[in-house]
C-alpha positions in Angstrom: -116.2 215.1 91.0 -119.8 214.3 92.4 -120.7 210.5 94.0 -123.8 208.4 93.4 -125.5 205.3 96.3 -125.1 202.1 94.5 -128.5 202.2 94.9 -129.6 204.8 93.6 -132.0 204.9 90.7 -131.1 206.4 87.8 -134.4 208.7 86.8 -133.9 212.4 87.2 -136.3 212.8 89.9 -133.6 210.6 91.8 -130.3 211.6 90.6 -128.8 212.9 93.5 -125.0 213.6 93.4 -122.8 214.2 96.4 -119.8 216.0 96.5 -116.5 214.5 98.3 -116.9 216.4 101.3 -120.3 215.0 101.9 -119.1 211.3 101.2 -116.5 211.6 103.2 -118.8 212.6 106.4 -121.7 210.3 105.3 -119.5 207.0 104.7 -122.4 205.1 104.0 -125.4 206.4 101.3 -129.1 207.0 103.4 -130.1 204.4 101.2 -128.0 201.9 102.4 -125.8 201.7 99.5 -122.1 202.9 98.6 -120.7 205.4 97.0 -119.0 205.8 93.6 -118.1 208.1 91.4 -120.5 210.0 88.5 -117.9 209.6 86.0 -114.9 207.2 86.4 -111.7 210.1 85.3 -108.7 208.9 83.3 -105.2 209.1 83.2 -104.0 209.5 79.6 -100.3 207.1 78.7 -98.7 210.5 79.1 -100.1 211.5 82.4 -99.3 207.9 83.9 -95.7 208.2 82.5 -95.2 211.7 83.9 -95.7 209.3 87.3 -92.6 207.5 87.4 -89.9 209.1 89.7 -92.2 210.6 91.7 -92.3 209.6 95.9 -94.4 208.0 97.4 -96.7 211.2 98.9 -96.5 213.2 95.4 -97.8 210.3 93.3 -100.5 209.4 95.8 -101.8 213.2 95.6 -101.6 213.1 91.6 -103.6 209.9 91.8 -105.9 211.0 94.2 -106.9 214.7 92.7 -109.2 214.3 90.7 -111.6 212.1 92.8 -111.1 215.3 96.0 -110.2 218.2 93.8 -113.6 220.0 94.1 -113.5 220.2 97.9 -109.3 219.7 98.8 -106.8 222.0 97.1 -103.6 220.3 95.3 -101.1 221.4 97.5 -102.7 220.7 100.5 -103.8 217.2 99.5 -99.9 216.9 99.0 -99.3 218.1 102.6 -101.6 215.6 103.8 -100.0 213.0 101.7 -96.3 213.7 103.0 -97.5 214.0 107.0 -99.3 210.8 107.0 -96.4 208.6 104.7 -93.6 210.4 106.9 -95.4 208.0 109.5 -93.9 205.3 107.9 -90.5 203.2 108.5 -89.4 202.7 105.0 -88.3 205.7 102.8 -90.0 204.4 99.9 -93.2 203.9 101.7 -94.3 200.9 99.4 -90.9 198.9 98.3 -91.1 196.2 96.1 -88.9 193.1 96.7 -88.2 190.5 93.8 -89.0 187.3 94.8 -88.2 185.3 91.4 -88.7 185.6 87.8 -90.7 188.3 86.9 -92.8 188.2 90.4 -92.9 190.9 93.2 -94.0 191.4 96.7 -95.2 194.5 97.0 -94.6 195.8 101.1 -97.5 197.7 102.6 -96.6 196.9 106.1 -94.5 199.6 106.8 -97.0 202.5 108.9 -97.1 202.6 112.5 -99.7 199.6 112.6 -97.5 197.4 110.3 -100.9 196.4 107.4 -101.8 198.0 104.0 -105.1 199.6 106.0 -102.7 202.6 107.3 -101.8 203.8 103.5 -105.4 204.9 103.8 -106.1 205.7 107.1 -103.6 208.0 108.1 -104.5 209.8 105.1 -108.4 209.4 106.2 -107.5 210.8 109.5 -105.9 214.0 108.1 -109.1 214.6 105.7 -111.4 214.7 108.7 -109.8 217.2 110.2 -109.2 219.3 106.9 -113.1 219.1 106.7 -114.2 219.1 109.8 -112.6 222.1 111.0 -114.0 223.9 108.0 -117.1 223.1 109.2 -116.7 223.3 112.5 -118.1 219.9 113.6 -117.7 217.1 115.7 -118.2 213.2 114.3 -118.4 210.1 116.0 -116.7 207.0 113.7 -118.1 203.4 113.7 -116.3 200.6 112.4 -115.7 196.7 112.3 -112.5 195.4 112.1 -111.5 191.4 111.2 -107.8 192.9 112.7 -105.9 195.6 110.6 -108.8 198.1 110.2 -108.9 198.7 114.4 -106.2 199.5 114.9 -105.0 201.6 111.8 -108.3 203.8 112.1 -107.4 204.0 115.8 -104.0 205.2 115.1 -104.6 207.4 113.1 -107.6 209.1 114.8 -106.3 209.2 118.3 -106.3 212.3 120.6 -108.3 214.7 117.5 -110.0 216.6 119.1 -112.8 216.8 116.6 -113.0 212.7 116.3 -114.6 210.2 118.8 -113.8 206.4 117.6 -115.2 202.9 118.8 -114.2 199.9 116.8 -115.9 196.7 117.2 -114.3 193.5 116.8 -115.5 189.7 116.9 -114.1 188.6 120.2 -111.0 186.1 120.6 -111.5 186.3 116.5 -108.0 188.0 115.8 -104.8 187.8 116.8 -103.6 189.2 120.4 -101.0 191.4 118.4 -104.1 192.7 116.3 -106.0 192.9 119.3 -103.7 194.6 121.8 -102.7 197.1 119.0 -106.5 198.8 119.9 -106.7 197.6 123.0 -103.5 199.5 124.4 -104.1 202.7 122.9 -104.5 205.4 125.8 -106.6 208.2 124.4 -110.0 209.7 125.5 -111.5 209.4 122.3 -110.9 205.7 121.4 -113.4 202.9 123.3 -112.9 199.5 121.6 -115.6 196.9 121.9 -115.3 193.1 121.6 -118.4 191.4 120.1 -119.4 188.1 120.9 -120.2 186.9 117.6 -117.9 187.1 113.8 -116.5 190.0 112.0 -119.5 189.5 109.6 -121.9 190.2 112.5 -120.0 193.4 113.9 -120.0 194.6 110.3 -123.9 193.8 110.0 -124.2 196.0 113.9 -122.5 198.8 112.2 -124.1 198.8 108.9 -127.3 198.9 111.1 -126.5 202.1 113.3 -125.8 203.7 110.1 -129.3 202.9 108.3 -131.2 204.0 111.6 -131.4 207.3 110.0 -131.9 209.4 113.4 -129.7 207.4 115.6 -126.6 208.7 112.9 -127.9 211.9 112.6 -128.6 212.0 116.4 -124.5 211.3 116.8 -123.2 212.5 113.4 -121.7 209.2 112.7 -118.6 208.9 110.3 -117.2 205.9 109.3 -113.7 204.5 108.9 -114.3 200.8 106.6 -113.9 200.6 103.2 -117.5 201.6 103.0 -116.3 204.9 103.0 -115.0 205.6 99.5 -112.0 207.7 100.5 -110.6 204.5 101.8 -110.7 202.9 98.6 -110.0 206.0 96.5 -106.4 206.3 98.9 -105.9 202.3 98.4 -105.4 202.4 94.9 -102.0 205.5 95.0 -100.2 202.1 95.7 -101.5 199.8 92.6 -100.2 202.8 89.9 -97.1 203.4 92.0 -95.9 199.6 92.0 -97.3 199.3 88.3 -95.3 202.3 87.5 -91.8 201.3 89.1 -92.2 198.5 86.4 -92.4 199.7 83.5 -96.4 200.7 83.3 -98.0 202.2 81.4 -95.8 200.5 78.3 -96.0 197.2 80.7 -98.7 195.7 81.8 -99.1 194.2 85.2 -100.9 191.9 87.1 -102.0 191.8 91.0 -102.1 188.7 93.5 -104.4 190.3 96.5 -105.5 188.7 99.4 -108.8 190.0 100.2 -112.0 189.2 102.1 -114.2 191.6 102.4 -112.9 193.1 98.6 -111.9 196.4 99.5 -108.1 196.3 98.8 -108.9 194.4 95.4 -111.6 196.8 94.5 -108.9 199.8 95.0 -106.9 197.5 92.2 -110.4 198.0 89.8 -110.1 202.0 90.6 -106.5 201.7 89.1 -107.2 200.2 86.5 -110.6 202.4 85.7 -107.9 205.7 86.2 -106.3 203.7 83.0 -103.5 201.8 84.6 -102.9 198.6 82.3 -104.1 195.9 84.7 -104.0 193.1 82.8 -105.1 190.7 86.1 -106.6 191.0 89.3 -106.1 187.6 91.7 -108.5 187.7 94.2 -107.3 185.5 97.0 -109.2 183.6 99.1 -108.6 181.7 102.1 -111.6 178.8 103.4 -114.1 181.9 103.6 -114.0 181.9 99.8 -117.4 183.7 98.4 -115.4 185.6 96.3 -113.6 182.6 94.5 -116.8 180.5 94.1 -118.6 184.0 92.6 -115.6 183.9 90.1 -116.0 180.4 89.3 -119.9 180.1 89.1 -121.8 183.6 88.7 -123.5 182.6 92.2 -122.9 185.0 95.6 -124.3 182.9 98.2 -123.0 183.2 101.7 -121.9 180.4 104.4 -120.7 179.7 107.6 -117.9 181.8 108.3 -114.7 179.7 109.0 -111.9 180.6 111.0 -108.3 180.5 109.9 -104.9 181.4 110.0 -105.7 184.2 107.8 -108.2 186.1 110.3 -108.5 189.1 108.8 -110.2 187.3 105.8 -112.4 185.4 107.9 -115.8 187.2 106.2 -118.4 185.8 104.0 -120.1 189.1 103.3 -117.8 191.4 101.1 -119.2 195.1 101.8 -117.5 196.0 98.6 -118.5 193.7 96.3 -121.6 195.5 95.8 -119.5 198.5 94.2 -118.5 195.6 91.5 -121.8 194.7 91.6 -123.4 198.1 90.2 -121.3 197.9 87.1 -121.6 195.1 86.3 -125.7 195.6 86.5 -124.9 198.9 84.2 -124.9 201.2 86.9 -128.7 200.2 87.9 -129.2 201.2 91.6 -132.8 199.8 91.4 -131.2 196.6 90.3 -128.4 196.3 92.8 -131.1 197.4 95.7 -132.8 194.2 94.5 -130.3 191.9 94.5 -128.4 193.1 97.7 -132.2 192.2 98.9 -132.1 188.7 98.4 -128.8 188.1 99.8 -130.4 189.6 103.1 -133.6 187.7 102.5 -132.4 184.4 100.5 -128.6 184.1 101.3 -128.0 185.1 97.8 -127.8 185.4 94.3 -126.6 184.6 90.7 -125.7 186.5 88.2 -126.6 186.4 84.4 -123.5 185.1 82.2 -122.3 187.8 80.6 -121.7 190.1 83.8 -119.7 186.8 85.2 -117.7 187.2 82.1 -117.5 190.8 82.3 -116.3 190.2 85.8 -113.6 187.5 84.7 -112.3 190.1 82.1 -110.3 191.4 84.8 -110.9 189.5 88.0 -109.6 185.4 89.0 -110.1 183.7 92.0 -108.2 181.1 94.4 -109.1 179.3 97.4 -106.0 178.6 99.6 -107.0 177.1 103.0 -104.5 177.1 105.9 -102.4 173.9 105.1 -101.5 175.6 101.6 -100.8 178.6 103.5 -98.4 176.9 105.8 -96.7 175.4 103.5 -96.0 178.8 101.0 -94.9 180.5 104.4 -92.1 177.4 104.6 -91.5 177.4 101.1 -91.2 181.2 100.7 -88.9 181.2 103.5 -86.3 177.9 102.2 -86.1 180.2 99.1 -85.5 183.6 100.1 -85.2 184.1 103.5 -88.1 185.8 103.7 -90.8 186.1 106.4 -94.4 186.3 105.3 -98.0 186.1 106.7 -100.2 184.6 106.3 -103.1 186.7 104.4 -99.9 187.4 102.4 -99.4 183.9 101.7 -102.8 183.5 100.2 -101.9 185.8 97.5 -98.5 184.0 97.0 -99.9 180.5 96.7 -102.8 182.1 94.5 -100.5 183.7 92.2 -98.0 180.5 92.2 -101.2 178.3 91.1 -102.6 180.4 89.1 -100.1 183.1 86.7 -97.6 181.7 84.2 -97.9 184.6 81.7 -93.6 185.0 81.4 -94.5 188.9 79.9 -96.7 191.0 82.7 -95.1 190.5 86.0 -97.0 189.5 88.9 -97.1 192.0 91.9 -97.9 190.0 95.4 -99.3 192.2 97.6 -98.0 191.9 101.0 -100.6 193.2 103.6 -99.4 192.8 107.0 -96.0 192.5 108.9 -95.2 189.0 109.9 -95.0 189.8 113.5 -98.5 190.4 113.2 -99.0 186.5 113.2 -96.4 185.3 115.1 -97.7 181.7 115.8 -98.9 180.7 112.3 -95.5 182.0 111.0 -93.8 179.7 113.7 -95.7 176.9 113.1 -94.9 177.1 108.9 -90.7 177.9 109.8 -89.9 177.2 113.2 -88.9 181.1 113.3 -90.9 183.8 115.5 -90.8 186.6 114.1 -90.7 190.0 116.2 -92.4 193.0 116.3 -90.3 196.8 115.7 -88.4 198.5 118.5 -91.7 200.9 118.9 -93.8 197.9 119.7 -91.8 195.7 121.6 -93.4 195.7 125.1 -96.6 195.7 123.2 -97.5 192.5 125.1 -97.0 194.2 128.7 -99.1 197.3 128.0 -102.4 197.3 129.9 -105.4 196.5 127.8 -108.8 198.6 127.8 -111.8 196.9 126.3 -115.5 196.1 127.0 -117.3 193.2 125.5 -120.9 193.2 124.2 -123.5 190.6 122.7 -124.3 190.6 119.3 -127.3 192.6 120.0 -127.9 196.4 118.1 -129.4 198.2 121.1 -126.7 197.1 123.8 -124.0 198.7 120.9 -126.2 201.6 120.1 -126.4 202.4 123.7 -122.6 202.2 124.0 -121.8 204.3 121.1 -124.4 206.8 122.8 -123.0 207.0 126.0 -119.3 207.4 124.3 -120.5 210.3 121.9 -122.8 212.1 125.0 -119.8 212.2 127.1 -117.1 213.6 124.3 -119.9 216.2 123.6 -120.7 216.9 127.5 -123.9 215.1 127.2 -125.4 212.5 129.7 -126.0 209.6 126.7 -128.3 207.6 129.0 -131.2 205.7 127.1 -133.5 203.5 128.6 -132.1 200.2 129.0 -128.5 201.1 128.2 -126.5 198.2 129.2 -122.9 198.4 130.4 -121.3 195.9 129.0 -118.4 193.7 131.3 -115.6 196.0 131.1 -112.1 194.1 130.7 -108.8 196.1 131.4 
């Protein structure tokens, strides 16, 4: 399997394919665009049957093959598989609860940072090392986080010795449980950063180390967002193994995701491009709802970003639309380049109405802001029992509204452990939920941060300092600022 840039034009003088190994390193294309595959490979009816009654670790490795095959053997993409699930509290890894009539909630909360982003993380972790130490390098990893993303990535690249990691996050932006699940982390190689600003600007600061071509090859920069395809490519083991477990592929299904910057609902698309009979994906919004109004009116056009109950969703730019994006422009990388030129320049764009339609062939969107989100918490809870939060509960009120078809069940995915959200879940139930045994005195562990302004030389000059002194260096740079360190 080789990749191509989203933006990459598609004469021969520049067709210029990647293998795995290189995306993986690169995360982001030098051209600013993201990666995808050459070819999209299929599962045949037989292969996807041949998936049922498989774990959790096995199915993810017979998903993932042929997307890594060229540069990870089988049986040690199945090693890596069964270390980084055996991380997890629930034997089935990704259990699906019945919540009514033909409608699921599909658990992704149970690895050690309790949100869907460590189903591809840990596994991200462990294919660093495989590569890296093949190579015998040394990568420094940027990323953003709205809350989940941090901490995950932080987890699961802690104390490698081959790995330095600073995460940026938009300060007093996500929860404290989000928060002090970076913040607490003890380990050499992890430096968190609060930004003063929103999740879209630390995601803007990152994208920008990553185009200044020398600074990332200066540092060897990696990255851990769903930029990086293998993130998406590891997302999408759970989407066949829930679809499976119901009856797929002589059954279709349908997925309620709650999504923001569209990475987790784009990992839906790669299932259902691998032949898994998808027959809808629900993109759920909460008030920061650029997805929904693309869905409804063929226009992308950003706006203030809103916060919410839902913080992890609080974006207006979604990274991985743009992979959507370059199919639905035919694979056009000059086209895509153009249009991801006038959002930067213009705010937006529209697209012609046959790619909307193309689009709404598989995709729907819902806007649920937080009062509707408080009141399916309550609701879910009266009925069941059942403790939700509440990014979850923008996929449950968006399926509720929206999916009446009594023959494809609807899968909810449920993205982040309750606990996560403590107040919001409070507030909806009058019940606080609590965190796992492992994390109890999570509130009493000493936090380690530093906080920055929005501005791309004081971060630069952090990362550099970081990476210089991993690497033995000095990292000073004229004008490097401190930042206020907060511990």
């Amino acid at each position: 399997m080789r990749y191509l840039s989203t933006r990459q034009a598609r004469d021969a003088g520049g067709h210029r394919a990647a293998s795995f190994e290189d995306i993986l390193i690169a995360g982001l294309a030098r051209d600013g665009g993201l990666f995808v595959p050459e070819r999209w490979p299929r599962l045949s009816a037989e292969g996807i049957q041949e998936l049922a009654g498989l774990d959790y670790p096995a199915l993810a490795a017979r998903v993932l093959e042929p997307f890594v095959a060229d540069d990870i053997e089988r049986a040690a993409l199945e090693g890596m598989a069964r270390e980084a699930y055996a991380q997890f509290d629930h034997a089935a890894v990704a259990p699906l609860v019945q919540l009514g009539p033909n409608r699921w909630l599909l658990e992704l909360f149970h690895g050690p940072t309790l949100a869907f982003k460590d189903f591809a993380l840990q596994l991200l972790g462990r294919f660093f090392d495989h590569v890296l130490a093949r190579r015998g390098e040394r990568l420094t990893i940027v990323g953003a986080t709205s809350g989940d993303t941090g901490s995950a990535a932080i987890e699961a690249c802690r104390d490698r010795d081959s790995l330095s990691i600073v995460i940026l996050h938009p300060k007093g932006r996500i929860s404290e449980v989000q928060r002090r699940q970076m913040t607490t982390v003890r380990a050499a190689n992890v430096h968190n950063l609060a930004i003063d600003g929103t999740f879209d600007d630390c995601q803007a600061l990152v994208k920008a180390m990553f185009n200044d071509l020398a600074f990332r090859d200066e540092l060897k920069l990696g990255a851990v967002n769903s930029i990086n395809w293998a993130r998406v490519v590891a997302q999408s083991a759970y989407y066949v193994y829930a679809a499976v477990a119901l009856g797929a592929p002589a059954r279709a299904v349908a997925f309620a995701v709650p999504t923001g910057n569209f990475g987790d609902v784009y990992a839906g698309y790669v299932a259902s491009r691998l032949g898994l009979p998808i027959k809808r994906l629900l993109v759920a919004t909460n008030p920061n709802d650029i997805l929904a109004r693309f869905l409804a009116s063929g226009e992308y056009r950003k706006d203030t970003v809103r916060s919410s109950l839902s913080p992890s969703m609080d974006i207006q730019v979604a990274s991985n639309f743009e992979r959507l994006i370059f199919e639905l422009c035919g694979r056009d990388g000059a086209a895509v380049g153009a249009l991801m030129g006038r959002l930067q320049a213009e705010g937006g764009f529209a697209l012609a109405a046959e790619q909307l339609a193309e689009a709404r062939a598989l995709f729907a969107g819902h806007r649920v802001d937080d009062e509707q989100t408080l009141a399916t918490i309550a609701a879910l809870h009266r009925a069941t029992g059942r403790l939700i939060d509440p990014h979850t509960a923008t996929g449950v009120a968006a399926a509720a509204a929206c999916w009446d078809d009594p023959a494809v069940p609807m899968i909810c995915l449920a993205t982040a452990h309750p606990a996560k959200f403590p107040d919001a879940v409070e507030r909806a139930t009058g019940v606080r939920p609590t965190l796992p045994p492992r994390l109890a005195d999570l509130m009493a562990r000493e936090e380690h941060f530093s906080v920055l302004p929005n501005e791309l030389g004081a971060v630069q000059a952090f990362v550099c300092a970081r990476a210089a002194a991993a690497s033995g260096g000095t990292g000073q740079r004229a004008g490097q600022p401190a930042g206020k360190r907060v511990a």
